[in-house]
C-alpha positions in Angstrom: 0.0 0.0 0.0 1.3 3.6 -1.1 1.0 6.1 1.8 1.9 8.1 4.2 1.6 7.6 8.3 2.1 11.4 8.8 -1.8 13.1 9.3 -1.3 16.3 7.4 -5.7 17.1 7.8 -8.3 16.6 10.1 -11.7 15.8 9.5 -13.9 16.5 12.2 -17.3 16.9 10.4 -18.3 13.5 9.9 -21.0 13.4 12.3 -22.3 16.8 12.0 -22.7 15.4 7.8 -24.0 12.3 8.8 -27.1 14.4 11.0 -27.2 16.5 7.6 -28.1 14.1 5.5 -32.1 13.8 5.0 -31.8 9.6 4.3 -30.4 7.7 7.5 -27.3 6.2 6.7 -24.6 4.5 9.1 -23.0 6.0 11.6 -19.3 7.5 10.8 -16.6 7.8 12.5 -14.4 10.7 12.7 -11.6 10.1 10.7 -7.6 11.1 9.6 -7.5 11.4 6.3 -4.0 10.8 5.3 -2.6 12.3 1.9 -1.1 9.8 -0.4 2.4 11.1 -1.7 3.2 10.8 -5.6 5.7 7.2 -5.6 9.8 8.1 -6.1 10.3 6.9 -9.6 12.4 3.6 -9.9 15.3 3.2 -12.2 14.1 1.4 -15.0 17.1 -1.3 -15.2 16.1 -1.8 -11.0 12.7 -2.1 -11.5 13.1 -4.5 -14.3 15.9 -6.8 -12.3 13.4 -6.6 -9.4 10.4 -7.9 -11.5 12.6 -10.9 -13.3 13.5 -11.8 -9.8 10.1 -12.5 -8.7 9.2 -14.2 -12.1 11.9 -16.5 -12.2 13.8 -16.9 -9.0 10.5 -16.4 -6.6 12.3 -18.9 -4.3 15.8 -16.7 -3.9 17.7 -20.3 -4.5 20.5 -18.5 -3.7 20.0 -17.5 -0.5 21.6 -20.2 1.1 24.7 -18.8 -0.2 25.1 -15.7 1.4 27.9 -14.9 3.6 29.7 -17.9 3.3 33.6 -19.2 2.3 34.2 -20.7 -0.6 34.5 -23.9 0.6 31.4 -23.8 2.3 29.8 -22.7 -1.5 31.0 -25.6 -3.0 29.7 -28.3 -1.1 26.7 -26.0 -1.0 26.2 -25.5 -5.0 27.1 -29.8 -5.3 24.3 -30.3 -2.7 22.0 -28.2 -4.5 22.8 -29.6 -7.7 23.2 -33.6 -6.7 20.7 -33.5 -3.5 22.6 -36.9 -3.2 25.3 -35.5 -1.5 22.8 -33.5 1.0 21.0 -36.6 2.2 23.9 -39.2 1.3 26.1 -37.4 3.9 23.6 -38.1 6.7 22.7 -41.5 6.1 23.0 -44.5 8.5 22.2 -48.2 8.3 18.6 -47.4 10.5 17.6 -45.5 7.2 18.8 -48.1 5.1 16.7 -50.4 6.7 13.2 -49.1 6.0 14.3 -47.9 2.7 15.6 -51.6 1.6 11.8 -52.4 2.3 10.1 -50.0 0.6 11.9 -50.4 -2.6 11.7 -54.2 -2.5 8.2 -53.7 -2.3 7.4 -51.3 -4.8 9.6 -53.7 -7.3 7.1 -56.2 -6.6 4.5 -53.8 -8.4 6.9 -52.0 -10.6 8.0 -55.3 -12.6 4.4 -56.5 -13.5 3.3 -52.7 -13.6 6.6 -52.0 -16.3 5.9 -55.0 -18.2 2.0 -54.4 -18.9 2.3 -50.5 -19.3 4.9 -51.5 -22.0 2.5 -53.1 -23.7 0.1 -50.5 -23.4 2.7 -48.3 -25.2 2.6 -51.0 -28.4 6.6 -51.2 -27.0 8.3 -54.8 -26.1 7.9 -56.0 -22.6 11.0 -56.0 -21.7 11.2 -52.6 -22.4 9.3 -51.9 -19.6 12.0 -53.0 -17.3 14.5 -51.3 -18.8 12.7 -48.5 -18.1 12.3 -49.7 -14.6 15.9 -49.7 -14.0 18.1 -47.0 -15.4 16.0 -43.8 -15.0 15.2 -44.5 -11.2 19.3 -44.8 -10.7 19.5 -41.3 -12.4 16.2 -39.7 -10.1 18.2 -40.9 -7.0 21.2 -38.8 -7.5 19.0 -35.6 -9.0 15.5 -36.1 -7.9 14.7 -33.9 -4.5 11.3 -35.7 -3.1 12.2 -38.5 -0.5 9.0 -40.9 -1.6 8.7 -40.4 -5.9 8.8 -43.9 -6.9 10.0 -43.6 -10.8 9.2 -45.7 -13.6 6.8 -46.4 -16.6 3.2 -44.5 -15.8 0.3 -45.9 -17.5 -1.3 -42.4 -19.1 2.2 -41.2 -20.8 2.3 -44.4 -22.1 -0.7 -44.8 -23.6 -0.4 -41.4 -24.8 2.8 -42.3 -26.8 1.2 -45.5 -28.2 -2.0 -43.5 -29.7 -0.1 -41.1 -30.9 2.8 -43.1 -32.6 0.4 -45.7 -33.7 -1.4 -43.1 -36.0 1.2 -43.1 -38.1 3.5 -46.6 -37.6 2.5 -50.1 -36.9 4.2 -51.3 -34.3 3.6 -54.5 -35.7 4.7 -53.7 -39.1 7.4 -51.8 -38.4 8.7 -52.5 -34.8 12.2 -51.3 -35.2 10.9 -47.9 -36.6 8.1 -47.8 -33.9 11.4 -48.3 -31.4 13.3 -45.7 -33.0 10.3 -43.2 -32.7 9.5 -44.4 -29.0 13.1 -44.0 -27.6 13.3 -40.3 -29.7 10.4 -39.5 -28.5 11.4 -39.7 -25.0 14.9 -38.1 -25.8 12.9 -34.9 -26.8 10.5 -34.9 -23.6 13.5 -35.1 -21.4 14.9 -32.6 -23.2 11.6 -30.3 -23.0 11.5 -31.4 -19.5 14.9 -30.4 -18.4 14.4 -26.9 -20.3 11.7 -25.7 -18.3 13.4 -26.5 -14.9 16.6 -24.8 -16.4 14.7 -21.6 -17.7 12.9 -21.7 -14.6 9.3 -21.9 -17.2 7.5 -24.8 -14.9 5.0 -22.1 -14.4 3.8 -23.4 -18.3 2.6 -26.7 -16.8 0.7 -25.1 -14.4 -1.7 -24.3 -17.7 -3.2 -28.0 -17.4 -5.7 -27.0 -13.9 -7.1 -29.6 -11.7 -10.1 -29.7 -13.2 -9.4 -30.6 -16.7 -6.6 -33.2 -15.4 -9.2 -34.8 -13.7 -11.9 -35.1 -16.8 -8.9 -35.9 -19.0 -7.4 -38.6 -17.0 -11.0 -40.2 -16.2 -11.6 -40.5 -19.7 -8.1 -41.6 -20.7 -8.3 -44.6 -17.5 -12.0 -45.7 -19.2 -10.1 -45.9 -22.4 -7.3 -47.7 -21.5 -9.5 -50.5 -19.5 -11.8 -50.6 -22.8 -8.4 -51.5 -24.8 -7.9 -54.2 -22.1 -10.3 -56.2 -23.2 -8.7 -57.3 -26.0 -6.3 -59.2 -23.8 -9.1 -60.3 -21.0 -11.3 -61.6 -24.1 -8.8 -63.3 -25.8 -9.4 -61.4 -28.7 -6.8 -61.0 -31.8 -8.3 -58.5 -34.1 -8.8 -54.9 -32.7 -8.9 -51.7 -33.2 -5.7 -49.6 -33.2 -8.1 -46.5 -32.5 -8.8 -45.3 -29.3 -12.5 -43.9 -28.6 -14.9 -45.8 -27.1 -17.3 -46.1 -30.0 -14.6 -47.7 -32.1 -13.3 -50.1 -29.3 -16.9 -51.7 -28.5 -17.7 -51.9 -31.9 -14.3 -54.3 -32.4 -15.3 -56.1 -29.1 -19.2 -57.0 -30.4 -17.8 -57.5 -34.1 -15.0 -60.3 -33.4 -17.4 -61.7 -30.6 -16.1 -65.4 -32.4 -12.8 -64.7 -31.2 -13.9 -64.8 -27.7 -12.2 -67.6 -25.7 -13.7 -68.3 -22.5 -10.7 -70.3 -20.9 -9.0 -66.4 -21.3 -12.1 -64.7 -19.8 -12.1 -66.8 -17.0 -8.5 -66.5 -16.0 -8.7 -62.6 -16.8 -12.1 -62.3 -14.3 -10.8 -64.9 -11.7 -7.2 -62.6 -10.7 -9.4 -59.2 -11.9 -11.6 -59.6 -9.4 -8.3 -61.0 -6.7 -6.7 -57.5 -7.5 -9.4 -55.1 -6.8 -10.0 -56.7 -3.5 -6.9 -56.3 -2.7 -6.9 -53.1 -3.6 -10.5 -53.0 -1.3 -8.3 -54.1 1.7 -5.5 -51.6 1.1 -8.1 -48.8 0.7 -9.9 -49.8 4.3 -6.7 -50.8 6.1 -3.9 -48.3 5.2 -1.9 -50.8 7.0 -2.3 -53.4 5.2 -0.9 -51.4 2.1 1.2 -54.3 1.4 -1.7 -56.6 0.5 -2.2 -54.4 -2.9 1.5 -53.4 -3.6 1.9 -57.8 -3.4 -0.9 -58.9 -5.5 0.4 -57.9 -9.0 3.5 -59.8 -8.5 1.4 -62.7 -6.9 -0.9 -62.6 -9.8 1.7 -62.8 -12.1 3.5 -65.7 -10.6 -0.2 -67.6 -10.0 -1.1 -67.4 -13.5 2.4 -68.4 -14.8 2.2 -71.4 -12.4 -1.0 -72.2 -13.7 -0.5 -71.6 -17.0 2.6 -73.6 -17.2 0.8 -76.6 -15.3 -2.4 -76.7 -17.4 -0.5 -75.9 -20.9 -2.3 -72.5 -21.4 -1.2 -72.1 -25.0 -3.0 -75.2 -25.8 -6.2 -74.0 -25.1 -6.1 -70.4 -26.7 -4.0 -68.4 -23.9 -1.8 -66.4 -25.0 1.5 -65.7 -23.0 4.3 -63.2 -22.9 7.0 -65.4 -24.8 10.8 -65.1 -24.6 12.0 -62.1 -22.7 16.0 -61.4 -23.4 17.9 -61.9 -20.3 20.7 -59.1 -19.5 20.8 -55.4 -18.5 19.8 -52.2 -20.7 21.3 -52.2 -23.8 22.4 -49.1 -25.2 20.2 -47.1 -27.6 22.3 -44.0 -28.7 22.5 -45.2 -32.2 18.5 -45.8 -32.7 17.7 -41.9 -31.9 17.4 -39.8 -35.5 17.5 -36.2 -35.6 16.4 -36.0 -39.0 13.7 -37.4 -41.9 10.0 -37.7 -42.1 9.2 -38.8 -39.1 10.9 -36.0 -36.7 8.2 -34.0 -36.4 6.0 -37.0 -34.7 8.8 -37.6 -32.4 9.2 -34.0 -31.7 5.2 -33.6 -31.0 4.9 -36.8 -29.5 8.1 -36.0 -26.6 6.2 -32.7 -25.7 3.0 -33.8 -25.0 4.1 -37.1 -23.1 6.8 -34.8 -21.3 4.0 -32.6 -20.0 1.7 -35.5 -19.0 4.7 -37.0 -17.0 6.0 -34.0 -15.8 2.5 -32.8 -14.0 1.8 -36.1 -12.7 5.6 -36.6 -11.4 5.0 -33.2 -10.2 1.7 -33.4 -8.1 3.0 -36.7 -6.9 6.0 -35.2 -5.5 3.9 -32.2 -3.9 1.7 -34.1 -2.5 3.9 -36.7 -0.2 6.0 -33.6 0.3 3.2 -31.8 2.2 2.5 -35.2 4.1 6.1 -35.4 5.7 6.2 -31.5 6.0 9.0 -30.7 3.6 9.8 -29.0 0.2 10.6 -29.9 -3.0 12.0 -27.5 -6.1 9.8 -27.7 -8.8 13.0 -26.5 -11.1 15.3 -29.1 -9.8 12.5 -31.6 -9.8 11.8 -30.7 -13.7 15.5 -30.9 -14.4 15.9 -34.3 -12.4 12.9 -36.1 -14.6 13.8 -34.5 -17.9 17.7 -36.1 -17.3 16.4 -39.3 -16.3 14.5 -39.3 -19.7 17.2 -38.2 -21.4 19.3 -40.3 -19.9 16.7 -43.1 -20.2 16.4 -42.5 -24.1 20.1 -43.6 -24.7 19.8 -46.9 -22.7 16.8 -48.4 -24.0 13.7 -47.1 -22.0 10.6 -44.9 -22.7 9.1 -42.3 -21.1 8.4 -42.6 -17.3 7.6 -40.0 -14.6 6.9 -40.5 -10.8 4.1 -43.4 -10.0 1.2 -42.1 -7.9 -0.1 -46.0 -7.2 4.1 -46.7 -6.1 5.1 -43.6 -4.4 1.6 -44.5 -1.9 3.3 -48.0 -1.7 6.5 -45.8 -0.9 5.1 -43.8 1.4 2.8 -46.4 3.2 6.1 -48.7 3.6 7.8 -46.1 5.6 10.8 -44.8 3.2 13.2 -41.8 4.0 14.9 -41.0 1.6 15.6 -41.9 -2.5 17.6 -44.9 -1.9 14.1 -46.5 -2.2 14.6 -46.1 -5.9 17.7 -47.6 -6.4 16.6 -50.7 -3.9 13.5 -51.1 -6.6 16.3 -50.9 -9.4 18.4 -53.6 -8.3 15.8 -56.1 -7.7 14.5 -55.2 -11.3 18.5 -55.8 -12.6 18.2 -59.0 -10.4 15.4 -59.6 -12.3 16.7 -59.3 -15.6 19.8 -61.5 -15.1 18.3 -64.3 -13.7 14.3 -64.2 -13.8 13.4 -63.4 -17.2 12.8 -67.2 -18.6 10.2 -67.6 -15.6 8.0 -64.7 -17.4 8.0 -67.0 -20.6 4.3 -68.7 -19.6 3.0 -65.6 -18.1 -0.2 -64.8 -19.7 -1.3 -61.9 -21.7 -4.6 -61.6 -19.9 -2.9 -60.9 -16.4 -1.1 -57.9 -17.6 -4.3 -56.7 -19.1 -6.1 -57.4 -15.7 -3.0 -55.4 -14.0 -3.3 -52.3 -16.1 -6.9 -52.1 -15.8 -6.8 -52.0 -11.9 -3.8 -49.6 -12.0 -6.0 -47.0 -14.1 -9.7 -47.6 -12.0 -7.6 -45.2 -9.2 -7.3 -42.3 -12.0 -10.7 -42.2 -12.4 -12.0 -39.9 -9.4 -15.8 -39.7 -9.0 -15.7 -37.7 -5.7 -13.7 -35.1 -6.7 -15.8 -34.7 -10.1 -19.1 -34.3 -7.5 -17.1 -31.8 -5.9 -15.9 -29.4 -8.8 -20.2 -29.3 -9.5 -21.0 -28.4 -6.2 -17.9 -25.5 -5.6 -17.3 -24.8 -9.6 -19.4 -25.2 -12.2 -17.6 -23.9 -14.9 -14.7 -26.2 -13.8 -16.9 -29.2 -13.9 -17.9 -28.0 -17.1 -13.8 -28.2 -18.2 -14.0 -31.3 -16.5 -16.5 -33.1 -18.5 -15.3 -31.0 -21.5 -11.8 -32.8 -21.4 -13.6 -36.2 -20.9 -15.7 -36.6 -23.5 -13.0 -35.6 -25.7 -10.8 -38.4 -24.4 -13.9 -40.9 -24.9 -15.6 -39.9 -27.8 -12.9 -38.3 -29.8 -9.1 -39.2 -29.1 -6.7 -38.9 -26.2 -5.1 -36.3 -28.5 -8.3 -34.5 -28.8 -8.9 -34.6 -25.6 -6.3 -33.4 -24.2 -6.0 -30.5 -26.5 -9.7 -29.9 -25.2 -8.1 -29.7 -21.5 -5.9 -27.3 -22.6 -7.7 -24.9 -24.4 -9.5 -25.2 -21.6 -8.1 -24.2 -19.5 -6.9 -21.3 -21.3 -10.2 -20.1 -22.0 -10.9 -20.2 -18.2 -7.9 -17.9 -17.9 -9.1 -15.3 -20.3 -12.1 -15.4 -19.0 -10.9 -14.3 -15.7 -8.8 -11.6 -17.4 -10.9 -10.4 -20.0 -14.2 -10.3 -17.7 -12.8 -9.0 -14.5 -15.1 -9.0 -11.4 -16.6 -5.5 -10.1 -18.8 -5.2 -7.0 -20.7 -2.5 -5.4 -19.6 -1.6 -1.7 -21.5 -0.5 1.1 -20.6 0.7 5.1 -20.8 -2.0 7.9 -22.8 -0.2 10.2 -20.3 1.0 13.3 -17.2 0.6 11.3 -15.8 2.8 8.8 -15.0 -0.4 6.6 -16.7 -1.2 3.3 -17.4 -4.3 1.6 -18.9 -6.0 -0.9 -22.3 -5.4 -0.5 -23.8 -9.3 -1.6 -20.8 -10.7 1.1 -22.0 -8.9 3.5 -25.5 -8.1 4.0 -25.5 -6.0 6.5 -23.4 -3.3 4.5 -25.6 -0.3 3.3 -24.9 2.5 0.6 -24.2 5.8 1.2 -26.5 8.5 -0.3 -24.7 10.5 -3.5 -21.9 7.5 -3.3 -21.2 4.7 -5.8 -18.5 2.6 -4.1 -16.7 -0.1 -6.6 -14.2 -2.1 -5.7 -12.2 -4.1 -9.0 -11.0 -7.4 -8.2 -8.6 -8.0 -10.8 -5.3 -5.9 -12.6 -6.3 -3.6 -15.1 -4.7 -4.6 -18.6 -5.3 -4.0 -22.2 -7.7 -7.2 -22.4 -9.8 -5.9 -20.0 -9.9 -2.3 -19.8 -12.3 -1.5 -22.3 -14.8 -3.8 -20.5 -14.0 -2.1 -17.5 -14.9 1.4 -18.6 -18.4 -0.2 -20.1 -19.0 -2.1 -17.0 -18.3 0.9 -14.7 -20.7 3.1 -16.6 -23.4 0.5 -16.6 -23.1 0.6 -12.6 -23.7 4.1 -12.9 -26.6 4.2 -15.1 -28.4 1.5 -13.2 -27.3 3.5 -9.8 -28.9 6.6 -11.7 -31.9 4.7 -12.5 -32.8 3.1 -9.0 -31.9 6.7 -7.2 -34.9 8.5 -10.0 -37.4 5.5 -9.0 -36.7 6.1 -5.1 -36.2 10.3 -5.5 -33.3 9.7 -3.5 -30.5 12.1 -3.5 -28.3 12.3 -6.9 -24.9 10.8 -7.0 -22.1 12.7 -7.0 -19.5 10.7 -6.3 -17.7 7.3 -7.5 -15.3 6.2 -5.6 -12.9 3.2 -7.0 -11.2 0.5 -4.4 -8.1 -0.1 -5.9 -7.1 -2.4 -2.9 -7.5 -5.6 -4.9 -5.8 -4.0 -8.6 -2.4 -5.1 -8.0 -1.1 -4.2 -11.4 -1.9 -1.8 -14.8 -1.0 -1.2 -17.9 -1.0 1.7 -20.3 -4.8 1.1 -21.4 -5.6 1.0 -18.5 -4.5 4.0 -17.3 -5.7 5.8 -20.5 -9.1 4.2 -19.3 -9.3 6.0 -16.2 -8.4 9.3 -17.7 -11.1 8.6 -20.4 -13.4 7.5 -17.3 -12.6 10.7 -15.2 -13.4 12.8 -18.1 -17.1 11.3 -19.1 -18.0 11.8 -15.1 -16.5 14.7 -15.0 -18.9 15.8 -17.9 -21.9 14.5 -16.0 -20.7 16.8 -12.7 -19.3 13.7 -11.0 -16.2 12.8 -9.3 -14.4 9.5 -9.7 -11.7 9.3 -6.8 -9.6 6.2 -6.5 -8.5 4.4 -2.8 -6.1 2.7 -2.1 -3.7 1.9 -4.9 -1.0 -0.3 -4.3 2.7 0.7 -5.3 2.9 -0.8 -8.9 -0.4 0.8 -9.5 0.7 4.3 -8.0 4.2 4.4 -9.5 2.2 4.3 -13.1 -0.5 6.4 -12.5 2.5 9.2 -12.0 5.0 8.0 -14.5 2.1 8.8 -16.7 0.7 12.0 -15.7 -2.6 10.3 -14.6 -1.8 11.2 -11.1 -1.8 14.9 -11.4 -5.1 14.2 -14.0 -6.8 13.1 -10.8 -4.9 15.2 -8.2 -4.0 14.4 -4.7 -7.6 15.5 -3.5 -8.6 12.4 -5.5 -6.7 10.2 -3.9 -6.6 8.4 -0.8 -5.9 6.1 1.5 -8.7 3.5 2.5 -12.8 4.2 1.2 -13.2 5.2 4.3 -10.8 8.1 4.0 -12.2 8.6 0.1 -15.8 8.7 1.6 -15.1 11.5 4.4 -13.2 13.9 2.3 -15.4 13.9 -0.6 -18.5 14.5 1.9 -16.7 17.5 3.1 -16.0 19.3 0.2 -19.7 18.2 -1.3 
């Protein structure tokens, strides 16, 4: 607030105006009314550092830096860049303890969970434990959040698949569809790592809740709709992903039903989701969940193997190559026809995985009471992709179904993650030819109660109640999913969301204020029912900063309040108004229109004998209205402090 704590006038009268006044209005107070000095111009090259600061660096990251030795800087700038070394230099065998059992457990949903989301991606299975391997290695020596379980997530990866199917089998044309996947994730890692380095992670906050949650129900209902081709058994199907599409290739290849598969896909279907139940009542029991994948997996292998499942129309995973990650440098192209899908294809799956990675983070951050950087956080998953990319894995992002496991199973610190990626290595040296009789079915079966989770039914009942034009995004972003594509719908969430944003700036909120009666405060007037107008006065407060997108609307809207205040003031023969008086409390920035608009706003009132003071502006809003000249348009008689302060001066010289 601009002003000054030095009272250079009195004003005695108010009561002696208030007894004056033929309509009874609330009582007044008698009042200081404090002069508000014209702001000291800032340098330009100051004022612009200052605002960068706050746009970029509203954290001060290097604070911690301050007035210490230069030793003391390195190990300082090393911690903040490797958070390894900040936690690693701290941590003792009681740590390692509840950390070796956190990330054995979430391997026991991360390899089943890798394997099926894979497949979901069109990619080979093994490339989901690739995937499960490498970039958690890389998110433990980068990665700031103590519980962010990394690995394959099942909506960037079907995501990729829709969008990379479009154009390339992966059937036809596996090693291209390869190439593509593991470019693809080179460039979201890349696009990751560029917003947390130019300090731009503001961009993903584009994607609100609201449209996340419409977007990612209708992307979990298609994904379990694709499922059914595994749990039915079924070997012609769609490659398109809306729901009209998908059910008309389940009812059409009805003959390829195989009810041995349907059985088997029910049977451990219906094993996970009580699990899940259980998990959900008991928070204890957490482990009952995070064990049945694996469980299910090894069942169905078992069983399969016993009762010769291939015989009787089950299919199963096949030969998985045994070893560790193979390098991929050589497969990513920077060049030819298809660059452009792998460019487009890398920035929409790197914003998917970045926002989930990123709420996940948050949100086990706030439960243990400590802070993650959203830059470093960006950084950390878009070098893990990159990183990823050149050793044979796809996208992946932080797990919200295995960071709960992560959480629930007590871990401290990221040493959960590389715990998970050695007993996926393990895995892959010595395991692999158990996963040869594994069927198809169970990974559908897996993915499908993996995604039910996304689909959030309570929070969709909530946005109508509180919101309704954010359950209207919601629903929006949905539909698109269901009916249209996942593309589509997700463009849908964005735009959006956008247009909820201009809404907001283009259509600014205005309300008329009235005096709580024993107070000399004002407030909106529908808040606060008690509040009543003063006689001659037209009190408007502007919730919003004033700005070439919404000046011109503010001029129209302001008139229309004082045509309709004109109008109700003739029906009652009350007394004229005089006076409109603009809270600038809430206006916490303005441009050059919008300053033109109050000049062009003083001089229509001033036309119609009335005056348009302005309280309150903040410092931003001041320094403008004098760099411009509008200040000594309106004068310092104009100008005040609070309402209250506008209110009593302009009754004294009326």
């Amino acid at each position: 607030m601009v002003g000054s704590s030095n009272r250079v006038e009195s004003f005695p009268y108010a009561s002696e105006l208030e007894a004056s006044l033929p309509i009874p209005t609330p009582s007044l107070k008698p009042l200081d009314v404090h002069k508000v000095p014209a702001p000291q111009d800032n340098h330009t090259l100051q004022s612009l550092k200052q605002r960068l600061s706050e746009v970029f660096f509203p954290d001060d990251p290097l604070h911690q830096f301050k007035n210490k030795s230069s030793f003391r800087k390195l190990v300082l700038a090393l911690q903040y860049l490797f958070p390894i070394f900040q936690w690693g230099s701290e941590y003792s065998l009681r740590l390692l303890k509840s950390d070796a059992i956190s990330g054995v457990t979430i391997a026991s949903m991360a390899i089943p969970q890798g394997i099926s989301y894979a497949k979901l991606a069109g990619l080979p299975p093994i490339i989901g434990l690739y995937s499960s391997f490498v970039p958690p290695l890389v998110y433990s020596v980068l990665g700031s959040s103590r519980d962010l379980a990394v690995g394959p997530v099942s909506i960037a990866s079907l995501v990729m698949g829709s969008m990379l199917r479009e154009v390339v089998s992966p059937d036809k044309e596996p090693i291209l569809y390869l190439q593509l996947a593991f470019t693809a994730t080179f460039f979201a890692g890349v696009f990751e790592a560029s917003l947390g380095l130019l300090r731009l992670g503001f961009i993903v906050d584009f994607l609100s809740k609201p449209t996340l949650t419409g977007f990612m129900g209708g992307a979990a209902v298609i994904v379990s709709l694709q499922q059914l081709k595994g749990l039915l058994g079924i070997v012609h199907f769609t490659t398109k992903m809306g729901i009209i599409p998908v059910m008309q290739s389940v009812l059409e290849n009805r003959t390829e039903w195989a009810w041995q598969t349907v059985v088997m896909g029910l049977s451990f279907l219906v094993f996970l989701l009580v699990a899940r139940h259980i998990s959900s009542r008991r928070p204890k029991l957490f482990w009952v969940s995070a064990a049945a994948p694996l469980t299910s997996v090894i069942l169905s292998t078992v069983l399969s193997f016993i009762f010769k499942a291939q015989n009787h129309g089950i299919k199963t995973i096949g030969h998985l190559q045994k070893g560790v990650n193979p390098p991929s440098v050589n497969m990513l192209f920077f060049r030819g026809p298809y660059l452009s899908l792998a460019i487009r294809t890398g920035i929409i799956t790197g914003i998917l995985a970045l926002t989930e990675g990123m709420a996940v983070g948050r949100t086990f951050a706030s439960l243990k009471n400590y802070q993650i950087d959203g830059n470093k956080e960006m950084v950390a998953l878009g070098a893990m992709n990159m990183a990823g990319s050149c050793a044979s894995c796809y996208i992946t992002s932080g797990s919200f179904s295995r960071s709960a496991v992560n959480y629930n199973a007590g871990c401290k610190t990221a040493v959960s993650n590389i715990v998970m990626a050695s007993a996926v290595l393990f895995t892959m040296l010595f395991l692999m030819p158990l996963f040869y009789y594994t069927p198809n079915v169970m990974l559908s079966a897996i993915i499908i109660v993996a995604v039910i989770g996304l689909i959030d039914v309570r929070g969709v009942f909530l946005l109508w109640k509180v919101d309704k034009f954010d359950f209207l995004a919601c629903m929006s972003a949905f539909f698109g999913v269901l009916l249209i594509s996942v593309q589509t719908g997700l463009a849908i969430a964005v735009g959006v969301s956008l247009f909820k944003i201009l809404v907001h700036v283009t259509r600014p909120n205005t309300v008329i204020m009235g005096n709580v009666p024993g107070t000399n405060s004002y407030r909106n007037l529908a808040q606060y029912r008690e509040a009543v107008q003063l006689p001659s006065f037209l009190i408007l407060g502007i919730e919003s900063p004033i700005y070439f997108t919404n000046s011109i609307y503010l001029q129209e809207r302001i008139l229309r309040w004082v045509r309709e205040e004109e109008e109700k003031i003739k029906k009652l023969n009350e007394i004229s108004l005089k006076c409109i008086i603009l809270d600038m409390a809430a206006v916490t920035a303005i441009d050059t229109s919008g300053l033109e608009t109050l000049a062009e706003l003083k001089k229509t009132l001033d036309k119609r004998s009335m005056d348009l003071v302005l309280a309150n502006p903040v410092l931003e809003v001041a320094q403008k209205l004098s760099q411009l000249g509008t200040w000594e348009l309106f004068g310092s008689e104009r100008i005040y402090m609070t309402v209250g302060e506008a209110v009593a001066a302009s009754s004294y010289k009326a």
